[in-house]
N, C-alpha and C positions, 0 to 999 in steps of 0.2 A: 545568615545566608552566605553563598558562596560570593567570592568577589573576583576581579580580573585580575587580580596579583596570584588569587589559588587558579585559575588559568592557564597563566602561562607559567605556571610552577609543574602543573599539571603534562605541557606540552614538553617541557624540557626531557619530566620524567619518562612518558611514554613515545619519546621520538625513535627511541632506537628498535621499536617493537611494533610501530604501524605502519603504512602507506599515509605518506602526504598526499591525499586524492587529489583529480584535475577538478580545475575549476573551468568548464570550458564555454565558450561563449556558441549559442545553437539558431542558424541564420531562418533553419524549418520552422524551429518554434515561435520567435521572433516576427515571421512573415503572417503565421496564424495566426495568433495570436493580438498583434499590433502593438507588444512589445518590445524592451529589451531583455532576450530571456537568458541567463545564464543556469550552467548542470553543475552542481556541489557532486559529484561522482561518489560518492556512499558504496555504491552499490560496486564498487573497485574496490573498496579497502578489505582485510586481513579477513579471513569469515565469512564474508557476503556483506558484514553491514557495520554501520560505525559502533556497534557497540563495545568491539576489541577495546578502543580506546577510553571507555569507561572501567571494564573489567580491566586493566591492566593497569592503572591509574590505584584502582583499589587494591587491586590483590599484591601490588609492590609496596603495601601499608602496612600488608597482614605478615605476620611472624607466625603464624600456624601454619602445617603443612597439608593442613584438612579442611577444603572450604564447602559449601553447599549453595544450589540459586535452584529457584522456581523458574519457568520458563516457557514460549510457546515453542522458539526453536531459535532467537537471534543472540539471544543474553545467553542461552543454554550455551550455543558453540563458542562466543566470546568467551567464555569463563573455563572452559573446557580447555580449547587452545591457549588461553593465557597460562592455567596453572598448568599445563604439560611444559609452555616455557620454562617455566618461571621451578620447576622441581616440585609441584604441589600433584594433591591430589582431589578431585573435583567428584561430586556426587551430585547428580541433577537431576529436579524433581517435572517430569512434565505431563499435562493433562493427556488422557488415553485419544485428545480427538487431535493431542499438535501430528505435522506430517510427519508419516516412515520415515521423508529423506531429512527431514530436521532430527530426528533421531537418529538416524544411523550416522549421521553426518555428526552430530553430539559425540557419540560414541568412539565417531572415529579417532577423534583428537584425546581419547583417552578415558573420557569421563564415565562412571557408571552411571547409567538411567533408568531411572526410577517414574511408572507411571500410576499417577494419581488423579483421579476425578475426571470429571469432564469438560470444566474449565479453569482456566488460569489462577483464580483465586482460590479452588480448592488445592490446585498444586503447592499454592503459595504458602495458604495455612497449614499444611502438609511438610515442608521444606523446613518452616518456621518450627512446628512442631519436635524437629528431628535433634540430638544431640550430638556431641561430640565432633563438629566441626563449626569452622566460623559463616558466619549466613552473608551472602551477598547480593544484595537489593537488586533487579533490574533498574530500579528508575532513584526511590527514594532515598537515597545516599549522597551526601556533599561531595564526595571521592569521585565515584561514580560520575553525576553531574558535572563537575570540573575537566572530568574527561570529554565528556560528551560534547562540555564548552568548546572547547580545542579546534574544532569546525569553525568553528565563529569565527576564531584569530586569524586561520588561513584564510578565509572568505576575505576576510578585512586587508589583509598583506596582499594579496591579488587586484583588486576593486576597489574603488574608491565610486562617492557619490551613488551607492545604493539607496535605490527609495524601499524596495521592500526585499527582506527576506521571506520564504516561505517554509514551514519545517512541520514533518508528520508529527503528529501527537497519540501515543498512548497513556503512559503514566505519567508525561510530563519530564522526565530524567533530560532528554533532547534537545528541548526547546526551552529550559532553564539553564542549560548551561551557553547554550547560542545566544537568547535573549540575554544575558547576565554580560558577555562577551562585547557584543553588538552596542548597546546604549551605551557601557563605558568608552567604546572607541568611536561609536558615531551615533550621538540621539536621534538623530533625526529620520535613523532608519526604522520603517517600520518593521516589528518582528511580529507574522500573522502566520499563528497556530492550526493544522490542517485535519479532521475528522474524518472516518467516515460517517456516515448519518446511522449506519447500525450499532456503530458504538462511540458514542458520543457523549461520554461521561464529564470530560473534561469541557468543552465546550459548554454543558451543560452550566457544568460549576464556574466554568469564568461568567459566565453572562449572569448567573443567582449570586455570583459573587461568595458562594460557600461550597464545600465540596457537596459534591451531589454523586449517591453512586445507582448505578443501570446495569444493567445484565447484557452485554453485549448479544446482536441477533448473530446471525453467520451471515460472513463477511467476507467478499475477496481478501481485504489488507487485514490478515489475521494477526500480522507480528505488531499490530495497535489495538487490538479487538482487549482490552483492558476494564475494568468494570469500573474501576478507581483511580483518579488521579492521585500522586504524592502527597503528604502532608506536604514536607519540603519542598515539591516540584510547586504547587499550589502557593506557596510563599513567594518563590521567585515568579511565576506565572501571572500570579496579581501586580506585582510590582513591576515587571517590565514589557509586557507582551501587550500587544496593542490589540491584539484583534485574535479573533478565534472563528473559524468559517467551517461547515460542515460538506459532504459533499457526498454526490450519489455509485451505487454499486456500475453503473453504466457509463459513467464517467471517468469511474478507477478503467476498466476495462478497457474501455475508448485509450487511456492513457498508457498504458501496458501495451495496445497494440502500437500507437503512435512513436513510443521509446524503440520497441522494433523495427519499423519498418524505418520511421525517419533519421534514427541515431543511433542504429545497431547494440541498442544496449539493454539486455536483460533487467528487469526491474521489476522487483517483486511489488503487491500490490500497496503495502504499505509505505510502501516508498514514491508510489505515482499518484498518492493524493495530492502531492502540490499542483502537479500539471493538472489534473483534474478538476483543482482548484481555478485554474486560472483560465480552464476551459470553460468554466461556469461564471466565470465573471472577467471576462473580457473588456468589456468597459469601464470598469472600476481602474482595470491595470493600464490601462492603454497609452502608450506612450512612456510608460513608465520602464528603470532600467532594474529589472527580478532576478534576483536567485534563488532556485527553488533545491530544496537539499532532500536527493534523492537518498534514503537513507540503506535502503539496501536493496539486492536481488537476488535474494533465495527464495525464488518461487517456485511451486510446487507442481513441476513437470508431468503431474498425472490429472493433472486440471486445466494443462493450459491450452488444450483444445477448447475446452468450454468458455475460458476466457477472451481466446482469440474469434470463435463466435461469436459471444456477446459485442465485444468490441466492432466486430465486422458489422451485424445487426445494429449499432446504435453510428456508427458513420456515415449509414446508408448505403455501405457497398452489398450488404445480403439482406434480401428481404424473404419473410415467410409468412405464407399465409395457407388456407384450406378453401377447398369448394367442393360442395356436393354436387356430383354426377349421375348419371343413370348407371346401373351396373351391366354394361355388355359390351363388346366386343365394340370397338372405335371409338367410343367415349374419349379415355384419356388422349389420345393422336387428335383426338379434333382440340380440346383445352390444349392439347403441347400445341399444337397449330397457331393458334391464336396470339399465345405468348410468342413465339418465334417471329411471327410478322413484331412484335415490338421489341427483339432482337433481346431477348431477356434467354440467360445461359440456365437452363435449368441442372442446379447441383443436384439434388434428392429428393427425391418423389416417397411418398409412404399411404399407404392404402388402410383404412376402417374402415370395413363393413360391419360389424359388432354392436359396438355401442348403444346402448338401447334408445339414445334419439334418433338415432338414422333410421329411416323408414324402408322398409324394401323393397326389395328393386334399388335401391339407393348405393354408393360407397361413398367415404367423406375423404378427400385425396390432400395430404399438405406437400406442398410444393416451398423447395427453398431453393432462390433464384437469386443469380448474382446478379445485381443493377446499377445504376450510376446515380442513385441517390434517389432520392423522400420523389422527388417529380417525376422518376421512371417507374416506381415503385408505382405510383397513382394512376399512370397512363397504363401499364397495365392491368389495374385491377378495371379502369374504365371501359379496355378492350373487350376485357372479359363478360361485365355486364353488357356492354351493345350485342352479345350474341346470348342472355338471356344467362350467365352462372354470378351467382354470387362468391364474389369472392373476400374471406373475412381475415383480416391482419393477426397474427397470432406474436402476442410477445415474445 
């Protein structure tokens, strides 16, 4: 297993090649939450995400000028960008569903991309497959790991008296070199590994105590969405990680828009499972002083309407629901009516007459209305029945 000597060996070697991120202390999350919340800034460093400093850790090892890495889009640009530093040449193997802009953005930095399968592990055994260059693990490498440790030490150098750390989890590479970092300079901190529930392979296997592998579902936080934790990740994972928590797609959301609005900071979804985390379990943390390790934001700008939705839908500032109307002229004006006396902003109205439950004469109308939360959202559905319309919550 790796240890804090290959750490800060590690740090020495890749300092001249990354961002020292902020560590910053965040008074919004903090007040919500009813902790002390600190932002590990990830989603600042060299790429979008901390993985430069695993790739660059390794690829200063290798004496070949031809390297190869599987990838969904975050190890892909790290390894990319490193060997265009570094005078290498990078060939990256990525499943046909990771994003255009994680591709094109791979690309940019030099690498040629290669698409394979439809998920990560077919890429993987695909990359593995190839010859004539050296292969570079996302997660499962000492090198690799030692790099990713390096978070840890700065965390440590800024703060003192952390009770817990927080850190996304996919193959584990992350949160063994943090956890590995962490206990040798303070045991007492917890280091508690982050999921999301669609792909939860790790989590899985910490709690069975053996690896366990799952086909991940589709997921906001896709740059974790992993089928397999590391052998090696899973050695240092058992031995120092205290806790491992799962956490929902409405949660990520909620967290991604929270990063925006309250901390003006881009964060992709794999990187907002911690706050997500900590939004689901508010009393467990409460009073306690957090650092949650944002690990990157290259999120996928042709989604992020849909995310900012969801997120707005699960805070309670947008609610949507349907009611069936008679189909004739003042219908919808009398339902807009009603809603208006309970001061509700109607976004977008959309009309079924179709569908073969609606009966005729009938249209079925969904209404998405801006509110101030779960209790105005109620007051008006309750409006609406005192004048005889059902109206039904639509997720």
């Amino acid at each position: 297993m790796i240890s804090l000597t290959d750490i800060q060996d590690a740090l020495k070697n890749i300092g001249p090649f990354i961002h020292r991120t902020p560590l910053i202390h965040s008074n919004a999350l903090s007040m919500l939450s009813g902790s002390e919340v600190y932002l590990k800034l990830e989603n600042l460093q060299k790429t979008g995400s901390f993985k430069v400093r695993g790739a660059f850790h390794k690829l200063t090892s290798v004496k070949e000028d031809r390297v190869i890495a599987a990838s969904m889009g975050n190890h892909a640009q790290a390894v990319a960008f490193a060997a265009q530093q570094l005078g290498k040449s990078a060939k990256i193997v990525m499943p046909a569903t990771a994003s255009l802009v994680k591709q094109e953005a791979t690309q940019g930095y030099g690498a040629e991309v290669v698409l394979f399968g439809e998920k990560f592990g077919d890429a993987l055994g695909h990359a593995i497959s190839l010859t004539g260059h050296v292969f570079i693990h996302a997660f499962d490498d000492e090198k690799v790991m030692a790099g990713q440790g390096t978070i840890g030490l700065e965390i440590l150098d800024e703060l003192e008296d952390i009770d817990a750390v927080l850190v996304p989890v996919g193959g584990g590479g992350l949160i063994a070199g943090i956890a590995t970092a962490v206990k040798a300079r303070s045991p007492g901190t917890e280091v508690i590994g982050v999921q999301a529930e669609s792909a939860s392979s790790a989590a899985m296997s910490f709690n069975k105590k053996k690896i366990v592998e799952q086909v991940p579902l589709p997921t906001i936080a896709d740059g974790i969405a992993v089928n397999r934790v590391g052998e090696r990740t899973f050695e240092v994972i058992s031995e120092y990680v205290d806790d491992m928590t799962i956490v929902h797609e409405d949660s990520i959301a909620q967290a991604i828009l929270l990063f925006l609005e309250r901390k003006k900071l881009v964060v992709e979804g794999a990187g907002a499972v911690t706050l997500a985390a900590l939004l689901e379990n508010r009393e467990r943390f409460r009073g306690k002083r957090l650092v949650l390790v944002l690990s990157g934001g290259n999120i996928d700008f042709s989604i992020m309407d849909r995310i900012i939705r969801k997120g707005l839908v699960t805070s309670g500032r947008v609610g949507v629901f349907e009611v069936m109307i008679a189909d004739h002229p003042g219908s919808l004006c009398s339902v807009a009516g009603i809603m208006a006396t309970q001061r509700a902003n109607i976004l977008h109205v959309m009309h079924d007459r179709f569908s073969g439950d609606i009966p005729m004469g009938k249209t079925r109308v969904s209404f998405t209305v801006e509110i101030r939360g779960r209790k105005h959202l109620e007051e008006i559905v309750s409006a609406l029945a005192k004048w005889g319309y059902e109206a039904r919550e639509k997720a």
